[in-house]
Backbone atoms as SQL, in Angstrom:
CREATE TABLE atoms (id INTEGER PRIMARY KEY, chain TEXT, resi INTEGER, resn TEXT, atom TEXT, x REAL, y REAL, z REAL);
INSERT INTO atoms VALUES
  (1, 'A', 1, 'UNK', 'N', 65.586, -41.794, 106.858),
  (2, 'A', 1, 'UNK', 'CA', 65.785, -40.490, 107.456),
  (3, 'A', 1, 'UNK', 'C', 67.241, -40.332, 107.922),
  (4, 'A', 2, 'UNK', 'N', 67.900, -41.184, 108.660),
  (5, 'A', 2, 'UNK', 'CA', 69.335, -41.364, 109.130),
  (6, 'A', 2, 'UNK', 'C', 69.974, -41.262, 107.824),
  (7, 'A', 3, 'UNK', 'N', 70.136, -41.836, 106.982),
  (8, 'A', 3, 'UNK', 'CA', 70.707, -41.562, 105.758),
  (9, 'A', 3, 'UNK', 'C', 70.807, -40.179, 105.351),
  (10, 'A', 4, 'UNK', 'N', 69.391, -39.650, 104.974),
  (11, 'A', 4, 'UNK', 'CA', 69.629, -38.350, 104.180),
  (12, 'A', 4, 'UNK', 'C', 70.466, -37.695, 105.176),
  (13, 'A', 5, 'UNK', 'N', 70.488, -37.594, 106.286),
  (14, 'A', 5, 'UNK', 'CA', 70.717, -36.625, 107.635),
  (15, 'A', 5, 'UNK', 'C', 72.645, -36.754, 107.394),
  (16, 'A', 6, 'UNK', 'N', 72.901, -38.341, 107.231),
  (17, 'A', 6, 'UNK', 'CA', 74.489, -38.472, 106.389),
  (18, 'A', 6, 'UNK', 'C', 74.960, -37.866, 105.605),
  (19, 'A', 7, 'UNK', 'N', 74.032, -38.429, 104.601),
  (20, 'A', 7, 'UNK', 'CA', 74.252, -37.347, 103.472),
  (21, 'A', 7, 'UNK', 'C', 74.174, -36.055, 103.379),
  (22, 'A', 8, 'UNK', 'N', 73.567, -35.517, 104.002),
  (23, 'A', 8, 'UNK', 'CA', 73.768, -33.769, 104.278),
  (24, 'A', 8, 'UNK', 'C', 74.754, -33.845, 105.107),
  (25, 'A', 9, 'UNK', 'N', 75.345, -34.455, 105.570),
  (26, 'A', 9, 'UNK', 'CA', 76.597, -34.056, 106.345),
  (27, 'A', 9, 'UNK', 'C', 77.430, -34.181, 105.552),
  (28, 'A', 10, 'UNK', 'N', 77.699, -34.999, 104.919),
  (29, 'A', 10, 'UNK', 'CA', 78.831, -35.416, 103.822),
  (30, 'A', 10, 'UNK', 'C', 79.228, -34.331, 102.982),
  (31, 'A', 11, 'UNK', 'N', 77.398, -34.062, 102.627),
  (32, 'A', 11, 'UNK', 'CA', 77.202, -32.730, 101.167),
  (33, 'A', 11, 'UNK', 'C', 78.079, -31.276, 102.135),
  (34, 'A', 12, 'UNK', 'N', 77.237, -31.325, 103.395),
  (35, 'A', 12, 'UNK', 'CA', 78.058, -30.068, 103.709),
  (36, 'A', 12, 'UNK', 'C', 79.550, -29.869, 104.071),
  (37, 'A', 13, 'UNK', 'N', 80.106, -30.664, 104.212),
  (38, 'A', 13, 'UNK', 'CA', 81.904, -31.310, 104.559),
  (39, 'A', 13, 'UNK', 'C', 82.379, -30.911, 103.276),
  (40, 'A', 14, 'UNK', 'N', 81.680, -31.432, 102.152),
  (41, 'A', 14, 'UNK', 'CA', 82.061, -31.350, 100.867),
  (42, 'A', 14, 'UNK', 'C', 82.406, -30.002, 100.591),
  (43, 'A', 15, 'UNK', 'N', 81.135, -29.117, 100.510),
  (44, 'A', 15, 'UNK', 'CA', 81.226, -27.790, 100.116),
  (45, 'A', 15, 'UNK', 'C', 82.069, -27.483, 101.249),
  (46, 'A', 16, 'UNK', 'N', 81.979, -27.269, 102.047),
  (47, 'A', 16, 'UNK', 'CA', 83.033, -26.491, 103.178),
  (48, 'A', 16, 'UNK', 'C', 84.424, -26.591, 102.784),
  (49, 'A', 17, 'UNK', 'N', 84.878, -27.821, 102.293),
  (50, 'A', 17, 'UNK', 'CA', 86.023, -28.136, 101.497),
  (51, 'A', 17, 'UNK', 'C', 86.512, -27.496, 100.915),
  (52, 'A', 18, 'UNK', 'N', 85.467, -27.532, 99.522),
  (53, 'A', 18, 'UNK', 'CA', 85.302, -26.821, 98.260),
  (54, 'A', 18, 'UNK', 'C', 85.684, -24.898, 98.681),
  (55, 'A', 19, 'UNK', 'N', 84.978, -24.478, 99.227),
  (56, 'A', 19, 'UNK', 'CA', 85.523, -23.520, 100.170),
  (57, 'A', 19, 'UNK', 'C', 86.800, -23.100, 100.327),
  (58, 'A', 20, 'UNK', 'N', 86.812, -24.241, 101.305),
  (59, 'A', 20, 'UNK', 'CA', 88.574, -23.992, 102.008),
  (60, 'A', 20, 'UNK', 'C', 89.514, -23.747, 100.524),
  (61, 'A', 21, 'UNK', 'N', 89.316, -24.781, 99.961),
  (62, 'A', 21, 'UNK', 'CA', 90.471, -24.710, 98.628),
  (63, 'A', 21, 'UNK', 'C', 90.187, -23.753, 97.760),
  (64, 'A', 22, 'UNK', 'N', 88.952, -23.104, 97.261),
  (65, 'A', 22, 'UNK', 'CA', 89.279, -21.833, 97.010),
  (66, 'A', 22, 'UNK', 'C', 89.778, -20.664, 97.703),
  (67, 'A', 23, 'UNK', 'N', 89.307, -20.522, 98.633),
  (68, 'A', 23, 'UNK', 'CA', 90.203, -20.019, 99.948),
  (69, 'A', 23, 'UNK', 'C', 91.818, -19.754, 99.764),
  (70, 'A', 24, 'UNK', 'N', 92.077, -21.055, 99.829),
  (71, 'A', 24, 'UNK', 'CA', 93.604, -20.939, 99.805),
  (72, 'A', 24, 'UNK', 'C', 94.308, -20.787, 98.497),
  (73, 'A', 25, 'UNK', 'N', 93.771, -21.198, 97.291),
  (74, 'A', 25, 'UNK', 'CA', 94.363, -20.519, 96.161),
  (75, 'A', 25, 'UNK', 'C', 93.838, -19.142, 96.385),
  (76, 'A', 26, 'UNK', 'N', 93.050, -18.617, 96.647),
  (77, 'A', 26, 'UNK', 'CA', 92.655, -16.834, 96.775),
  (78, 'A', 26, 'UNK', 'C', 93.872, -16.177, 97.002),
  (79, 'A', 27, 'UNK', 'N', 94.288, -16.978, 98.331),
  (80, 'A', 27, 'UNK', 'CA', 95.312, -16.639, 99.045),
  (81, 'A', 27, 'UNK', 'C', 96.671, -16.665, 98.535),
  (82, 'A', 28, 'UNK', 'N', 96.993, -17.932, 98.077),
  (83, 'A', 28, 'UNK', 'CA', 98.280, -18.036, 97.620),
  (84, 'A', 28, 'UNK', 'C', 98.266, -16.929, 96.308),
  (85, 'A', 29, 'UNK', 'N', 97.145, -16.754, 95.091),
  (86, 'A', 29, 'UNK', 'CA', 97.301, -16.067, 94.065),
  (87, 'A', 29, 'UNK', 'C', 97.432, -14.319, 94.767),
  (88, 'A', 30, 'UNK', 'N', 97.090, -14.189, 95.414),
  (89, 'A', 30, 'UNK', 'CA', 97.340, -12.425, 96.058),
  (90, 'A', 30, 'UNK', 'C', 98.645, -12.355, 96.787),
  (91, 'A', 31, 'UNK', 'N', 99.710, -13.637, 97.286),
  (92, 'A', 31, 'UNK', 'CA', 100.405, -13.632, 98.115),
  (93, 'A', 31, 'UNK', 'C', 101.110, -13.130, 96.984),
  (94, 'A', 32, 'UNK', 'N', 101.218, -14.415, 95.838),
  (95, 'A', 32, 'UNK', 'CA', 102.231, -14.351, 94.770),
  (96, 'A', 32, 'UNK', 'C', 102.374, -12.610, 94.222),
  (97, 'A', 33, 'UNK', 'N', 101.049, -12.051, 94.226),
  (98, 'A', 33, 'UNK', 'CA', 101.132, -10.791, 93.564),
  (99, 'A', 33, 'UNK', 'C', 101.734, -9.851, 94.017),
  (100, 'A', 34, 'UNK', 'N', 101.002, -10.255, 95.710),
  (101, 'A', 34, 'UNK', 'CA', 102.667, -8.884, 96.493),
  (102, 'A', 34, 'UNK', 'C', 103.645, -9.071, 96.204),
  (103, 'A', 35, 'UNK', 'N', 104.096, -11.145, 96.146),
  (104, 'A', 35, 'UNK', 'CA', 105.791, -10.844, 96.418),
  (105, 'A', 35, 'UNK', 'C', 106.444, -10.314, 94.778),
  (106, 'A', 36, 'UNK', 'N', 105.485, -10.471, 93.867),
  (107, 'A', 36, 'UNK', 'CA', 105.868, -9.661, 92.485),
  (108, 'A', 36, 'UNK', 'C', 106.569, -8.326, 92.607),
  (109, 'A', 37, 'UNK', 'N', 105.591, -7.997, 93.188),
  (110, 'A', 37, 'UNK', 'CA', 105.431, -6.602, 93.434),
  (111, 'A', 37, 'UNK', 'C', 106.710, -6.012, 94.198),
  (112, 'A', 38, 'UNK', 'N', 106.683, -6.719, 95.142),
  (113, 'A', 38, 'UNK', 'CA', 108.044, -6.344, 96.155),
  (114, 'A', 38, 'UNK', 'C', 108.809, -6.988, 95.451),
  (115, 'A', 39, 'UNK', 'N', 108.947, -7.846, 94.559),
  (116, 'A', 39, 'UNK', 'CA', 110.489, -8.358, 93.747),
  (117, 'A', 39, 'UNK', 'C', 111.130, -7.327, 92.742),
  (118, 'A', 40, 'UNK', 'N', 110.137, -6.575, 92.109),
  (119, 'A', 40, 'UNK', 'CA', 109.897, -5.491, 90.978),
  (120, 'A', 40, 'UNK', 'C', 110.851, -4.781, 91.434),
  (121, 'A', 41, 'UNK', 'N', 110.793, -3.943, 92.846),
  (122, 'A', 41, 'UNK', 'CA', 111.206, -3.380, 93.088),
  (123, 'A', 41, 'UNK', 'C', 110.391, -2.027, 94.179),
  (124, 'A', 42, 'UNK', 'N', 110.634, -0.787, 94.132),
  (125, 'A', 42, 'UNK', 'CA', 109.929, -0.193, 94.895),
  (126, 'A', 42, 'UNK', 'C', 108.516, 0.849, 93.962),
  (127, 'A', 43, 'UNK', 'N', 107.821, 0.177, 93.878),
  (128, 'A', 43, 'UNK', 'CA', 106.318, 0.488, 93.186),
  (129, 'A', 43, 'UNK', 'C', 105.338, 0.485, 94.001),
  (130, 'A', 44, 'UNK', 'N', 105.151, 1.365, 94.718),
  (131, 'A', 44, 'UNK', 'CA', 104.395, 1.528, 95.937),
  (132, 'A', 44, 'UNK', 'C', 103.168, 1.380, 95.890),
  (133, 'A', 45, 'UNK', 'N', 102.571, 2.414, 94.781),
  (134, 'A', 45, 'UNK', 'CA', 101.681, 2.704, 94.545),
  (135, 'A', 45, 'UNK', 'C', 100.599, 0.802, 93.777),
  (136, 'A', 46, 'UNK', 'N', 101.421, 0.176, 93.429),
  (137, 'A', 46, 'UNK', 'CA', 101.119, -1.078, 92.775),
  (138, 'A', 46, 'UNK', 'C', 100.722, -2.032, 93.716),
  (139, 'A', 47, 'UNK', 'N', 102.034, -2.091, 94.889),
  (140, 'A', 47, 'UNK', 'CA', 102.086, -2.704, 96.173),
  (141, 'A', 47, 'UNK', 'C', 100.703, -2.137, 96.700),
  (142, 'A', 48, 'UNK', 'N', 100.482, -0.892, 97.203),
  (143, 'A', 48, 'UNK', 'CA', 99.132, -0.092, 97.827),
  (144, 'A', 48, 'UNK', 'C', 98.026, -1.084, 97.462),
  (145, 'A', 49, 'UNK', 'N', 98.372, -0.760, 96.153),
  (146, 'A', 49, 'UNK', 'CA', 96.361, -1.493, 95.714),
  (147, 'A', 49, 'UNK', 'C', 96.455, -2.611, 95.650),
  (148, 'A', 50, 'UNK', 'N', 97.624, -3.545, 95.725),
  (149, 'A', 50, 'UNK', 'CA', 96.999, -4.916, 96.160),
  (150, 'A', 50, 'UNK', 'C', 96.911, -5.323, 97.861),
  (151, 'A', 51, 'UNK', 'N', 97.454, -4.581, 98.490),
  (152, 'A', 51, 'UNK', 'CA', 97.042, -4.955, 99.777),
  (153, 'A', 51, 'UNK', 'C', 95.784, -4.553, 100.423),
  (154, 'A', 52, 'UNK', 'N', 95.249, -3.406, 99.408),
  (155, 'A', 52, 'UNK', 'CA', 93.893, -2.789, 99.732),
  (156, 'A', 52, 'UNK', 'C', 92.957, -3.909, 98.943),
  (157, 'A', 53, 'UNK', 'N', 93.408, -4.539, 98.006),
  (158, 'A', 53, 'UNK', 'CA', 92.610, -5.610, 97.180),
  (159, 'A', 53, 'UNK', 'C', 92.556, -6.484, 98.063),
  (160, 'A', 54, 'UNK', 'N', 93.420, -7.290, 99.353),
  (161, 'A', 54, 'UNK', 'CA', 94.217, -8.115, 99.798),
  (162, 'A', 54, 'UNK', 'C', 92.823, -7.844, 101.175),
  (163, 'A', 55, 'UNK', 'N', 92.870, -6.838, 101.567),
  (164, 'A', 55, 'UNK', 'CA', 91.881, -6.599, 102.584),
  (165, 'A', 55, 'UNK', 'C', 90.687, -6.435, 102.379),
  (166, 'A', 56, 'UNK', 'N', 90.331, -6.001, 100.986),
  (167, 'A', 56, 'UNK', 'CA', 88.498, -6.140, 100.658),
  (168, 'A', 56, 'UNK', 'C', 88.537, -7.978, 100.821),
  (169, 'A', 57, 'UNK', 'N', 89.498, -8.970, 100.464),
  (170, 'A', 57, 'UNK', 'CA', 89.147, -10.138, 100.095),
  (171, 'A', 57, 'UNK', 'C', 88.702, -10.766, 101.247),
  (172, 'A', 58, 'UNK', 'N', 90.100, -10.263, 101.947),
  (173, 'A', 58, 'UNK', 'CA', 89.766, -10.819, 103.661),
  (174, 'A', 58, 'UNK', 'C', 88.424, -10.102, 104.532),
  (175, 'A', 59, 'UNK', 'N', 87.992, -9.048, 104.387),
  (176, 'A', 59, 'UNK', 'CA', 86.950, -8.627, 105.094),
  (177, 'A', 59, 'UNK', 'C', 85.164, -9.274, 104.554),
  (178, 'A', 60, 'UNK', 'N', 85.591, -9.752, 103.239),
  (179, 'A', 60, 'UNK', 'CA', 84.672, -10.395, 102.636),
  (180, 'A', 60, 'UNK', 'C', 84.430, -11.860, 103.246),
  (181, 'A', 61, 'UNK', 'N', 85.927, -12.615, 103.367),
  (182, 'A', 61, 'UNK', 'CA', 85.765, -13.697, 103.703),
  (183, 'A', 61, 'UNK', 'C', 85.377, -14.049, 105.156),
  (184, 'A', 62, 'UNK', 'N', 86.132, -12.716, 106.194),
  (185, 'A', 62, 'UNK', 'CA', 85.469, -12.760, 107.412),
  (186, 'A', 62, 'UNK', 'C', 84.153, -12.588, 107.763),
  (187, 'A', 63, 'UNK', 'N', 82.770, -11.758, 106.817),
  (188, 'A', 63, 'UNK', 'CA', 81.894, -11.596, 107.290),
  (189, 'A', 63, 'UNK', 'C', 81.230, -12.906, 106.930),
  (190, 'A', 64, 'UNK', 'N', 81.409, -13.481, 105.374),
  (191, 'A', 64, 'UNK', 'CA', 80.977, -14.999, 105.179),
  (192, 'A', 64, 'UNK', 'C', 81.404, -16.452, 106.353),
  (193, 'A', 65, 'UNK', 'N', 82.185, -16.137, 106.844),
  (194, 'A', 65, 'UNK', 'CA', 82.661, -17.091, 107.847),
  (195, 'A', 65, 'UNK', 'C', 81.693, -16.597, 109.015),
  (196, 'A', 66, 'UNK', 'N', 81.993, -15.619, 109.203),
  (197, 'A', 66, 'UNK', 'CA', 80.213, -15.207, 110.588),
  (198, 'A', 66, 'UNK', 'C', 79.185, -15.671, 109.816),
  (199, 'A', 67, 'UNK', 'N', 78.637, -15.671, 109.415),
  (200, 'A', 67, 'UNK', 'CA', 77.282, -15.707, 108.730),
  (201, 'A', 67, 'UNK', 'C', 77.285, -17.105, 108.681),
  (202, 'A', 68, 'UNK', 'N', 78.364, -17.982, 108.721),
  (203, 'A', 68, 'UNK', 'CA', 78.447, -19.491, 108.346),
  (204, 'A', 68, 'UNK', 'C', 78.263, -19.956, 109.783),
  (205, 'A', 69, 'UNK', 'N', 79.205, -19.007, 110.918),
  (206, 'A', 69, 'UNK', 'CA', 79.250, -19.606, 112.390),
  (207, 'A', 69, 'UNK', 'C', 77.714, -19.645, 112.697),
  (208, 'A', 70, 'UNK', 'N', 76.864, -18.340, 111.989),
  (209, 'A', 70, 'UNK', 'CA', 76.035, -18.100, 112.782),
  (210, 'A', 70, 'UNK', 'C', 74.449, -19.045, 112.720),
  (211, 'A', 71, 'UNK', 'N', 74.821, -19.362, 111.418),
  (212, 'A', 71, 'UNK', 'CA', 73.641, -20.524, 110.579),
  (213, 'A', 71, 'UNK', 'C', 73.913, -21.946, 110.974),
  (214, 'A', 72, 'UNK', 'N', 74.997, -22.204, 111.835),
  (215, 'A', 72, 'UNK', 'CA', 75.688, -23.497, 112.030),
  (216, 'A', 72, 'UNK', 'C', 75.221, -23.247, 114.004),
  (217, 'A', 73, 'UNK', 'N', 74.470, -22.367, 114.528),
  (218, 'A', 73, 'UNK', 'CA', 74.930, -22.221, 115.965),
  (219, 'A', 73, 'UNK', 'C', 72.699, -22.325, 116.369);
């Protein structure tokens, strides 16, 4: 019983991981796209929709992170 109870800890560390690092490529690949965008030059309208892309991602990831606090509490 102590074992499996490890091992689900391990398993869940794991995925949480797994997580984080998609996470942060999410992040870095949308960062890269603004600073495109702002390197381009002034394309506003291009800039617009990725920061509106930029905020569906983050409002997505914030309600999954509640839902994670809240199953963990």
């Amino acid at each position: 019983m102590e074992f499996d109870k490890k091992l689900e800890a391990l398993l869940i560390k794991k995925i949480s991981l797994e997580k984080l690092k998609i996470e942060d490529e999410t992040i870095k690949t949308w960062k890269e796209r603004i600073e495109q965008v702002l390197n381009k030059g002034n394309d506003l309208r291009s800039l617009e929709i990725n920061i509106k892309a930029v905020l569906k991602v983050m409002e997505t990831r914030l309600k999954t992170l509640r839902s994670e606090v809240k199953a963990l509490e």
